[in-house]
N, C-alpha and C positions, 0 to 999 in steps of 0.2 A: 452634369454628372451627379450633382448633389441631389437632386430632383430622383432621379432614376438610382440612386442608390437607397433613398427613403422607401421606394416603391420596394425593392428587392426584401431592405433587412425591417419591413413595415411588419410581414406574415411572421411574427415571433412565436416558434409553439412551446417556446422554454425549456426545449434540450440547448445545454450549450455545446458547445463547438470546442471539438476535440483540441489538445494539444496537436500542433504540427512538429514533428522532426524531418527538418530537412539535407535531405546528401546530395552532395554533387558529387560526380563522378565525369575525370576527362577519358577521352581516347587517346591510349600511349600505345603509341609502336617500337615492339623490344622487340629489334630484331626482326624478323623475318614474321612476328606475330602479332595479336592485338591484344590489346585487353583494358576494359574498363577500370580507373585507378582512383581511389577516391581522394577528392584537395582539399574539401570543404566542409561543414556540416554546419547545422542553426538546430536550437533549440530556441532558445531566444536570441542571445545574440551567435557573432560568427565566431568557426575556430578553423584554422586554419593547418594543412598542413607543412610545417617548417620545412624551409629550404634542406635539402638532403633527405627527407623522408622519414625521419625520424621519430620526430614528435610532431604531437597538435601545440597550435598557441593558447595562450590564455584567451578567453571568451573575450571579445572586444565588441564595440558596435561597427556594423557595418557602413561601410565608406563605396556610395558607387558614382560615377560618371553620369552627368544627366544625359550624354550622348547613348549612355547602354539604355536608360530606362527611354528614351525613346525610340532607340531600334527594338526594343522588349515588343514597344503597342507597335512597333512593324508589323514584328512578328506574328502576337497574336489575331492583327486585322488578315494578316494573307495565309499565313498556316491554317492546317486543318483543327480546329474544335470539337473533342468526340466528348459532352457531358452523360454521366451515368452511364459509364459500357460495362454490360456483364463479363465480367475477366476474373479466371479463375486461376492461370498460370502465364506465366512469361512469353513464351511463343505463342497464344493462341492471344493475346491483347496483343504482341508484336505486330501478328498477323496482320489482327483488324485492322489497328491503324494503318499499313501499307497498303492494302486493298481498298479503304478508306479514302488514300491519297493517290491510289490509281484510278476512282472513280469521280474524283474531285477535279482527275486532267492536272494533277498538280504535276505528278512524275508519270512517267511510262513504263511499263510493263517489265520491261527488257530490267529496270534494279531492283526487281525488287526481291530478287535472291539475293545479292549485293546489301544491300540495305536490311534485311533479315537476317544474315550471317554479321554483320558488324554490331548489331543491337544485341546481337545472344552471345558476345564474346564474356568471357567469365571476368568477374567484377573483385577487384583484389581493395581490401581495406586494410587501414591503416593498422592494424589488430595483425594485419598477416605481414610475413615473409616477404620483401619483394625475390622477384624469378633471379638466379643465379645466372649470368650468363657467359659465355667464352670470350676471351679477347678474340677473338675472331668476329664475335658478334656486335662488335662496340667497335662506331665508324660505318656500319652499315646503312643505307639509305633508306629513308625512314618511306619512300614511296613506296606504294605496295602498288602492281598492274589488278586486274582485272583476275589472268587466272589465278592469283596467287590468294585468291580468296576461298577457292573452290579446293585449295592445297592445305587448309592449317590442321593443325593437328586436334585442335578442340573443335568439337563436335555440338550441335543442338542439343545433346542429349548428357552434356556435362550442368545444365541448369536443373538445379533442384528444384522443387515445389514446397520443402521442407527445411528451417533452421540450421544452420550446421552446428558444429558441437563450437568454435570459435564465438558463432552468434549467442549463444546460446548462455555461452559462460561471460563474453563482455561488462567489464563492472561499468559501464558507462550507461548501461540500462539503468541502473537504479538512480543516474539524473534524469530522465525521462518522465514525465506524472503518467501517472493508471490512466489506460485506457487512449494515451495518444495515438496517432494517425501518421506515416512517413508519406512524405514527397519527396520523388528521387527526380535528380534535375541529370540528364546525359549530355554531355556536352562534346565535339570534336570537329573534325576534320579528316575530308576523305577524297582521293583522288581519281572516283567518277562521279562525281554532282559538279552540275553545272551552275546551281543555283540554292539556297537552301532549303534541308529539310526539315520543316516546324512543327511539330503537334503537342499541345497540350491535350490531357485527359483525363478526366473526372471517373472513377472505377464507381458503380452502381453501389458496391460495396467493398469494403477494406478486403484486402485479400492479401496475405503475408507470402511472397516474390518468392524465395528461396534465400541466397544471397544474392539478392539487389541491394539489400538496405545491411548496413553493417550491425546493429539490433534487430533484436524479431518482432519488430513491428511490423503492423500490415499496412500495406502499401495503397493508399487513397489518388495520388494525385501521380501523374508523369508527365515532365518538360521533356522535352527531345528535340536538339538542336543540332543537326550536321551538317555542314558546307563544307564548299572546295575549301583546299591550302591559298594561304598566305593569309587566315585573319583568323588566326587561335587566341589573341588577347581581346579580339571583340568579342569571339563564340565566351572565351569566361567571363569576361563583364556582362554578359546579357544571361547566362545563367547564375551569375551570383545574383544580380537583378533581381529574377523572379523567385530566386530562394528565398532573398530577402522579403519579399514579397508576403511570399509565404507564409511564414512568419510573422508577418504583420496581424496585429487583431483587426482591424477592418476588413483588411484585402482576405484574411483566412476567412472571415465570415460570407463575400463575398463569393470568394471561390466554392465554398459547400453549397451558396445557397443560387451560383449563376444558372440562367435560364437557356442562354444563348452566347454568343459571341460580345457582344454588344455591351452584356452584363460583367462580363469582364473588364473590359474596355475603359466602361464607367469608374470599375473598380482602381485603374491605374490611374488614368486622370484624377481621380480623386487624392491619390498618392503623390501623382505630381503638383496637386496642389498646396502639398503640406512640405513638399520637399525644401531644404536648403541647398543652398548653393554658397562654397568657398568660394572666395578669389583664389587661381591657382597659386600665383606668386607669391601670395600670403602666407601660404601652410603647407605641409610638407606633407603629401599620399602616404609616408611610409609611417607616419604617425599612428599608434592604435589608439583608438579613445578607451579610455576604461567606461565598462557597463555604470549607470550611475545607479544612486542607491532606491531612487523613487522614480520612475516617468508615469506620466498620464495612464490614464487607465481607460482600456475602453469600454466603460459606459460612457466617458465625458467625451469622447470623440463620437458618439451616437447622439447623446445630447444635441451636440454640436449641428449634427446631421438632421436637428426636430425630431429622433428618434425619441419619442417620450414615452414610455410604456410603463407597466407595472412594476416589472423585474429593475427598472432604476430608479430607486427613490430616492428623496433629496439628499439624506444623510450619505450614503452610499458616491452619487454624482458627484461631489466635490473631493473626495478622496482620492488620493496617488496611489497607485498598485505598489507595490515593494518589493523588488527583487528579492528572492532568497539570497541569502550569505550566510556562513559559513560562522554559528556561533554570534548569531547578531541576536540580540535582546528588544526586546517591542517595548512600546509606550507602559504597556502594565508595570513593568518596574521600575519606573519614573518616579518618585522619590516628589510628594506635592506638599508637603512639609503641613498641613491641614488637618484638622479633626476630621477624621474617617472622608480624608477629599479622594483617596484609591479608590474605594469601597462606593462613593456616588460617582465618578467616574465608570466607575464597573459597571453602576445602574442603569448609565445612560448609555452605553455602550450597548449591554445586552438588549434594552428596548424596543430598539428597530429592528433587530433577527428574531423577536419571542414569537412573533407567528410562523414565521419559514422554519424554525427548529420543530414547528410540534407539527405542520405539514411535509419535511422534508424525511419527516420520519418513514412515512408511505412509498418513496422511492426505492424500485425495487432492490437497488443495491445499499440499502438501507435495513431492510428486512432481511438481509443476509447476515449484515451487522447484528444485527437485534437477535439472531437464533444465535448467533456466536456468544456473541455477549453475556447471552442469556443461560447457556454453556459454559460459559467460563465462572459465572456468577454460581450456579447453583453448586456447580462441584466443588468450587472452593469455601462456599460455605457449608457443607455437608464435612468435607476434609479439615478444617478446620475448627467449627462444632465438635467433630469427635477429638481430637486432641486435645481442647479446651476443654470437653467433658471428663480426658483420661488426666489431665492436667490439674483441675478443682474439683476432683470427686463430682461432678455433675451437676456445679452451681453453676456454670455457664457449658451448654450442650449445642447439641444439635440446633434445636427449638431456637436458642433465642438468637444464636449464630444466622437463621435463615429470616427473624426478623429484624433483627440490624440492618443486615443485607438489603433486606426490604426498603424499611421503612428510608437507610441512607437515598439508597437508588432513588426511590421514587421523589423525597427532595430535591437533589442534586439536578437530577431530568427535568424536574419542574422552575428552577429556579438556576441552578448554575449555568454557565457557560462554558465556552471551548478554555482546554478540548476536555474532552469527555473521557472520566478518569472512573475505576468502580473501585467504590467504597466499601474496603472488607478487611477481616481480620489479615496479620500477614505474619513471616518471621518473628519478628522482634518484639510484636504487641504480644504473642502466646507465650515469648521466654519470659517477658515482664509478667504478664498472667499469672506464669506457672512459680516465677520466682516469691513474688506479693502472695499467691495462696500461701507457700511456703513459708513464708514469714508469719504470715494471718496464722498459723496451726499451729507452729513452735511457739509464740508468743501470745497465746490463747486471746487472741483477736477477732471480733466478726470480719468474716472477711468481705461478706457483700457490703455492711454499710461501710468499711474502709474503702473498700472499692467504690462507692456510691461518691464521696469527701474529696478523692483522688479526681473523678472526673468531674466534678464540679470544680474543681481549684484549675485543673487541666484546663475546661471552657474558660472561667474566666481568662488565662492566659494568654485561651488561643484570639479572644474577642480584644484584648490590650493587641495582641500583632495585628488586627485588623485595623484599627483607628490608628495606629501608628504610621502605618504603611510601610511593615517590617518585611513584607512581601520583596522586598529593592536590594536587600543583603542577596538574593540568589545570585542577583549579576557577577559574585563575585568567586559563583561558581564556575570550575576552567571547562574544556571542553574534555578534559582527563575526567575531571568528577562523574561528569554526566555519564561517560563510558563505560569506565568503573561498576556505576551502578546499575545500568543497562544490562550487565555482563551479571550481575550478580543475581539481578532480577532472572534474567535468564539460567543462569545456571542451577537455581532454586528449582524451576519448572522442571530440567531437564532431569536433575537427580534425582529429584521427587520421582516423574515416571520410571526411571529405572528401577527404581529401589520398588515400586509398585509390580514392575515385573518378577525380582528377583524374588518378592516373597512366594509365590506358588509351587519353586521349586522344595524340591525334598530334600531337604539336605542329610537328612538322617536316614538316609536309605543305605541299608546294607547287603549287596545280594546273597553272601555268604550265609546270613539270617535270615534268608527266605520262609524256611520253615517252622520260622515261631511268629511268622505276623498271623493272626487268628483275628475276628472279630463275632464276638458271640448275644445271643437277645438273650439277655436275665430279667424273669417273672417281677414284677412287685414285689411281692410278698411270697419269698419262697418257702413259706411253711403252709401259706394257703391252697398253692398251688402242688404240693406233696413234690416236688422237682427241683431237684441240687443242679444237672444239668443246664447248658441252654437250649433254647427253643432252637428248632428251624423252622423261620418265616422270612420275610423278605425284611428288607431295613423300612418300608411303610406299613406292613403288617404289625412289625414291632414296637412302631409309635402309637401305631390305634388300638393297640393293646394295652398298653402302658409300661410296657418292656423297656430295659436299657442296655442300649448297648455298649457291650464293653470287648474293651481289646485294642493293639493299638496299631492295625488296620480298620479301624472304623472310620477314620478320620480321611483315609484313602480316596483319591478320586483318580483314575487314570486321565492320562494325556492333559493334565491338566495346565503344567509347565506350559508344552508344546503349544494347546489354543491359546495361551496369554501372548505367546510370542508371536503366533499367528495376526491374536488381534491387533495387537502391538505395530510389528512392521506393518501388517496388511493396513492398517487405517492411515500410519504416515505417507507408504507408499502410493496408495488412493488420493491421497490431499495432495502429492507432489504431481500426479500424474495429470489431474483434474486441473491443477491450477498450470500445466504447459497447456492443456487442451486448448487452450485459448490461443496458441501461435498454429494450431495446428489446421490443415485444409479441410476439414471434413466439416459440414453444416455451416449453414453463415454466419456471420462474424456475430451478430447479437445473439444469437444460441449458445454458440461459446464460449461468448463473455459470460453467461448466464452460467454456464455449468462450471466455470472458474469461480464465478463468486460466490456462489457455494459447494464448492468442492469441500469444504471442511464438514458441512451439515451432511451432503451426500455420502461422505465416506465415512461418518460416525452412526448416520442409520442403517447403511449398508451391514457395517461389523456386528451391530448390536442383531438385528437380527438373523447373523449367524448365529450370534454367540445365542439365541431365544431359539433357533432351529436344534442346533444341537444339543441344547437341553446341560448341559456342563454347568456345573459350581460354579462356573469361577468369581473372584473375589467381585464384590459389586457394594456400592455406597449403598447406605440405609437408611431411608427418609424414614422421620418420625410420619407417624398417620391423623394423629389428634395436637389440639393446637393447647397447649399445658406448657409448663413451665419442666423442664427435663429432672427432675428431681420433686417429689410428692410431696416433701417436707416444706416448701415455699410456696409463696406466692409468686405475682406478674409485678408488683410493685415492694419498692425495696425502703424503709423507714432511713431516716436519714439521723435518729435518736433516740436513744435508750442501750446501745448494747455495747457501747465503747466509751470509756473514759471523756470528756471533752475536751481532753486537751491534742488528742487524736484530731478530731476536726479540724487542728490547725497545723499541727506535725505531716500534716498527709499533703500537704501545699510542698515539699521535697519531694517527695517520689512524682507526682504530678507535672515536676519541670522537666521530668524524665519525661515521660509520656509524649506532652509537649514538642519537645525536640523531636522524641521519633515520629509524631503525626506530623509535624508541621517539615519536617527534610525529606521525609516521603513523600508527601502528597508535592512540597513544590517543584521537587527533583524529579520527580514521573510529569509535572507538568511541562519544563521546561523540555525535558526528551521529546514529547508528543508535540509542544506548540513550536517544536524547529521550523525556520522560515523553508527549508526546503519541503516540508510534507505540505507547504500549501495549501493549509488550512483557511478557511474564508472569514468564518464568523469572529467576531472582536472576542480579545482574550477578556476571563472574569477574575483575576487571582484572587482581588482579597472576598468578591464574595465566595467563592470555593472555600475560601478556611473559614468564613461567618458561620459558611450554610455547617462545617464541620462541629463549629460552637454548637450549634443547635442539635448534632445529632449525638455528640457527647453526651450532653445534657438530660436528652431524651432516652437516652440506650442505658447509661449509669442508672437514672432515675427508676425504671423497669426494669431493669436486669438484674 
């Protein structure tokens, strides 16, 4: 099996292998009807659902019977194997596989309306309602005949092809990682099979079921297990089996990548050869193991296998995968009590990802990142440039706002590590800004070379918390703080856009005074032009003239509100719409993933050029065009002597621990948000070089600015 599994995962093209979500779903008979009920689900480990229907359990590791996982490789040696079937809805992949398994002489002709109407019974999760039923209903004999199949009330045509609004809303999606894959395992008991019926199925491509799967994930894989009555605890042992399976990082890799029957085959035996075995009488089944905090990882079970390839390098191979938890803290803020021992740690951390970070960049869901990013960068420094300018008279503008930006990014990308954080002005650094101008003017102060004194005291600061490895204080941030701030971050973005809408409207509009808004073109020089009147010309006639105009309709732009509001909703509603496109049936699955992940860029070029068709004012950022210093009176570089007292020099090491605090609680509290063990980030955390590389860019931006 080891042999033949080398062979399978040898062809490496360095896509990885999707996350699996897997559902099991039994056949319950309520009453007089059927219907799919879901007991089980895997992400990683299992959760179950509790006695009474109630609730799921806590995630636990899976516990199965070596007796299931060898009835499993029954299964799969004598059931039908359909690898890659183009299936694009529920009945029409039903179909195949029945006609599959008439052609196979597995089954006969005569069930397979039978076997087709109990596979399309509608699939009820834990998220829903169970059916209400009569005391008359309860006692009923859970046998159903033959015609009573042809009698139910639900129809072929109650399966959707599309999400329901239940799935849709589910917060259990957001444990799920981007871009996984469902395996739905069906599992029951039916009383005309004489014998059972098996099919696994490998779907050509992901194809999102309707509700099959209780998330709107698209459905890659399908077990299908039904047999006669009297062995409903073997049929769920053999489908929790291959859920678990599933699950597995070997056997998932297997599974995408099997050729034939064979290649599965290999893939279990291999399973059972890493299996354990309790003594019964030893331990008790009803025991749940808790998930532990690290297990093996698999590259070292490929290792294992002589899988030696590029993509596992030594460093990498010997490491333990880590379970996400809930507010858990990584080795970065580890406390090594050593002269700058975080900060070389950091060094050799980063070392072995510095090639994959500046090639990984190329991946196309990278380049989605990169146009966002790059969107988010430039408007925030354009938007905060100008309030900076309105803030100190235009000692710090546009201009040098887009070269901070700059020059931060292009260090940080070069030399920092995860996660990846953008370095720009924000709240709190502009009120400090605007408050120190203020100071600097009432106490006739230079304000550039205080400002200059401030961030050099500020660098040294933040360069003492690097060698310290003062980075370790966050741990003792709650998961309330992190929240908190998350919420405020957000709420900053969200009022800002509002507030950018409300300016367009007019608020001074009165229609009672309709007939004294006027807007008139006056001459230059009206005694050269012998004319007290104004002109009639158009409003670009009147600027190429040298005319002004006056009156206070000039200012006037119709429908202007109205398109802000347009662009406004029309671009969020585009990005919301873009990013469901991805659960949706239309084009295959990597198209759609493709216009999901940039659904942000798609719907911000779309608006823009409406808003370039229609030719309308409206409000728009304004990039400087020449690279100068935003004020004439300056220079690019700032004297650090001569225009302030010197005892300033050392006075300015106070307001500096200000500064301080607010860079160094920002940057490590947006870091800790971002590096949660659940977002599943890969590359080794850099903390204390993030705030070195910040020394540096203080340093650098004070210095020039």
């Amino acid at each position: 099996a080891s042999q033949r599994l080398r062979h399978i995962l040898g062809d490496d093209d360095g896509t990885p292998t999707p996350t699996i979500f897997t559902e099991m779903d039994t056949l319950q008979h309520d009453g007089s009807e059927l219907e799919w009920k879901e007991s089980a689900r895997w992400v990683k480990f299992e959760e179950k659902v509790e006695e009474g229907g109630e609730r799921w359990s806590k995630p636990h590791v899976s516990t199965l019977t070596l007796h299931s996982l060898f009835e499993l490789r029954t299964c799969l040696q004598t059931g039908s194997i359909m690898l890659d079937l183009e299936g694009y809805s529920l009945p029409q992949i039903v179909e195949e596989i029945v006609d599959g398994q008439i052609a196979d002489g597995l089954i006969t002709p005569d069930l397979k309306e039978k076997i087709i109407f109990v596979l399309l019974r509608k699939h009820r999760h834990q998220t829903k309602k169970p059916i209400h039923r009569s005391l008359a209903d309860i006692g009923k004999s859970s046998n159903t005949t033959s015609s009573e199949y042809n009698t139910q009330s639900r129809s072929m045509n109650d399966i959707s092809d599309t999400p329901s609004t239940d799935q849709l809303k589910n917060k259990f999606m957001k444990k799920i990682p981007r871009d996984a894959e469902a395996s739905n395992v069906l599992v029951g008991e039916v009383d005309f099979l004489e014998r059972p019926f098996v099919s696994f199925v490998r779907l050509a491509q992901a194809t999102t079921l309707g509700g099959l799967t209780e998330v709107p994930v698209p459905t890659r894989f399908l077990f299908i297990l039904l047999g006669p009555h009297g062995k409903t605890k073997s049929y769920n042992e053999i489908g929790r089996a291959i859920a678990t399976l599933m699950v597995d990082d070997l056997f998932s890799d297997v599974a995408y990548k099997a050729r034939d029957r064979e290649d599965l085959i290999a893939g279990v035996d291999e399973f059972l050869d890493e299996v354990i075995v309790l003594p019964p009488g030893e331990w008790d089944p009803k025991i749940r193991i808790e998930p532990p905090k690290k297990v093996p990882s698999s590259v070292m079970n490929l290792n294992e296998l002589g899988q030696m390839n590029g993509s596992a390098s030594g460093a990498a191979a010997g490491e333990d995968e880590e379970i996400p938890a809930p507010h858990e803290l990584g080795e970065e803020l580890k406390f090594t009590g050593r002269f700058c021992g975080g900060l070389w740690l950091d060094i050799k951390r980063k070392i072995p990802w510095y090639c994959s970070d500046i090639y990984d960049g190329f991946h196309i869901q990278s380049i989605s990142a990169v146009l966002f990013i790059y969107l988010g960068c430039i408007t925030n420094a354009i938007t905060f440039g100008g309030l900076l300018g309105d803030a100190t008279d235009n000692y710090q503008g546009v201009m040098e706002s887009f070269l901070g930006t700059a020059l931060a990014g292009t260090v940080f990308c070069l030399f920092g590590g995860q996660p990846l954080i953008i370095l720009s002005s924000t709240g709190p650094i502009l009120i400090f800004e605007k408050l120190l101008y203020d100071f600097s003017k009432s106490n006739k102060v230079d304000y550039m070379e205080l400002r200059l004194w401030i961030g050099l005291h500020s660098c040294l600061q933040c360069f003492l918390l690097v060698v310290s490895d003062a980075s370790y204080i966050i741990k003792y941030m709650t998961r309330f703080t992190e929240e908190g701030f998350s919420s405020l971050i957000s709420f900053i973005f969200i009022s800002d856009a509002l507030k950018k809408l409300y300016y367009p409207i007019n608020r001074g509009f009165k229609p009672d005074s309709i007939t004294a808004y006027k807007c008139d073109c006056m001459a230059p020089d009206q005694a050269t032009f012998n004319f007290t009147g104004g002109w009639t010309m158009s409003k670009k006639d009147c600027a190429k003239y040298g005319g002004a105009l006056v009156g206070n309709a000039c200012k006037y732009v119709p429908d202007l509100a109205l398109m802000s509001f347009i662009l406004f909703f029309g671009t969020y509603s585009m990005t919301v719409s873009l990013k469901k496109f991805k659960f949706s049936r239309y084009f295959p699955t990597k198209l759609r993933s493709l216009f999901s992940d940039f659904a942000i860029i798609i719907s911000i070029l779309v608006f823009c050029g409406l808003d370039y068709l229609l030719q309308l004012d409206t409000p728009k950022l304004h990039v400087p065009t020449e690279l100068k210093p935003t004020r004439s009176d300056r220079g690019w570089l700032v004297m650090p002597f001569g225009k302030n007292p010197w005892w300033w020099y050392v006075a300015s090491a106070v307001p500096a621990v200000l500064v301080t605090i607010l860079i160094f609680m920002d940057q490590q509290i947006s870091a800790v948000i971002v590096n949660r063990k659940e977002n599943k980030l890969k590359v080794f955390y850099t903390r204390k070089m993030i705030t070195y590389i910040y020394c540096i860019y203080i340093y650098t931006h004070k210095q020039t600015n």
